[in-house]
C-alpha positions, 0 to 999 in steps of 0.5 A: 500500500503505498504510504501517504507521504507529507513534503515538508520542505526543502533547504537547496531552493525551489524544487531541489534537493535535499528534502524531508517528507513525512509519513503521516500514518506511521510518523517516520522521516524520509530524507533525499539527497545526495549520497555519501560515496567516498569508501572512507567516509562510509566507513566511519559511519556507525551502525549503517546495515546492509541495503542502508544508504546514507545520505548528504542533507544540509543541518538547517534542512533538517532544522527547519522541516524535521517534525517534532514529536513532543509525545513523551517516549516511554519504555520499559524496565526491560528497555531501560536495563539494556540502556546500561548494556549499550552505552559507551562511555558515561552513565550519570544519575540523579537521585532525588526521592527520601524512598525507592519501594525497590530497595526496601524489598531486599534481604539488604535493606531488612539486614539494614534496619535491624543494624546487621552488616548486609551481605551484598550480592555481586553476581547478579546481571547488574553486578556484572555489567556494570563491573565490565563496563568500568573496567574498560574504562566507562564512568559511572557516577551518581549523586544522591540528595540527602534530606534534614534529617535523612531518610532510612532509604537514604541511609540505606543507600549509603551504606549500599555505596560501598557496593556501588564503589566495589563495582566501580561507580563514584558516588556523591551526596548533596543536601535538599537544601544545596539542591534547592539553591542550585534549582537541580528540581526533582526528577529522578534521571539517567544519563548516558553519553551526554545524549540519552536522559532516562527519567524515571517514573514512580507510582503513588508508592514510590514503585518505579514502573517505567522510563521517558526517552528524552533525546531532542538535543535541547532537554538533552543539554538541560539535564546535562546542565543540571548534571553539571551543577551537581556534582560541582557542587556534591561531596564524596559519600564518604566526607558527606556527613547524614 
């Protein structure tokens, strides 16, 4: 069935190519223009399959008619997971709730509020992926906010940063207060690469369901901006004093 194609526009003049059309029932972007031909330059390109063809299309072309799809992307916990599989070089977290329902769910946490030493467990898939990936030299890092006086989940948690650290993560600590002054907000989210936001949902009882997609360039840069006022400002857990 031939698909109902929308032009949007072009930005080489009046009836020339480069060009963005757009498929009005499934939503996908089709693009023209020249083709990238030199060997050298295709090879450099990532993630290009076979029978894909890549294409030369000026930014402001894209710029100007590329649609914008303002409805929230949300995957799940599967996906989220695989997030941490595939990304490459940094995974950062903002940690802003006084209580995460999955922490208080572990052998660890009960361990914890009866004053025990709790045993951690590293042989999970988790453990392992996290461990392989700062091994080979990725970051992982997260800072934690802490509320006055601090929570029992976020006590926990410090304690819990002892098995962060053992796989490699670095975790720092920030008061609400600091927080509030610096505007970080409240949004519980990932990012990996500087290019991908994970903002994770919760349910009335602080169950953590699902997680919005963001990737448009300008939230991306946002987050990151909050990411950046952050861990300026947050201290090693270790010299944070609960």
């Amino acid at each position: 069935m031939p698909r109902r194609l929308r032009f949007n526009g072009t930005g080489s003049g009046e009836g020339g190519c480069p060009a963005v059309h757009e498929d009005l029932d499934s939503g996908e972007v089709i693009v023209h223009g020249p083709p990238l031909e030199d060997p050298a330059d295709i090879a450099k390109l990532q993630h290009l399959d076979a029978g894909e063809v890549a294409v030369v299309i000026p930014r402001n072309t894209l710029v100007d008619f590329g649609p914008r799809d303002e409805t929230p992307r949300v995957i799940d916990l599967d996906a989220f997971g695989r997030l941490f599989e595939n990304f490459k070089h940094t995974a950062w977290r903002l940690e802003t709730r006084g209580r995460y329902a999955s922490d208080e769910a572990t052998s660890t946490y009960a361990q914890f509020v009866a004053e025990e030493e709790p045993a951690w467990d590293y042989s999970s898939s988790w453990c392992q992926t996290i461990k392989a990936k700062t091994a080979d030299g990725a970051r992982v890092e997260r800072v934690r906010l802490v509320d006055s006086p601090s929570t029992v989940g976020q006590r926990y948690l410090t304690a819990h940063a002892v098995k962060n650290e053992a796989l490699g993560e670095d975790i720092r600590k920030l008061s609400r207060a600091d927080a509030d002054r610096l505007l970080l907000g409240d949004e519980d989210f990932w990012i990996f690469d500087s290019r991908i936001v994970a903002r994770l949902v919760f349910d009335e009882d602080d169950n953590f369901t699902s997680a919005e997609l963001i990737t448009e360039p300008a939230a991306v840069n946002r987050y990151a901006q909050l990411r950046d006022a952050a861990w300026h400002y947050a201290v090693p857990y270790q010299e944070f004093n609960d």
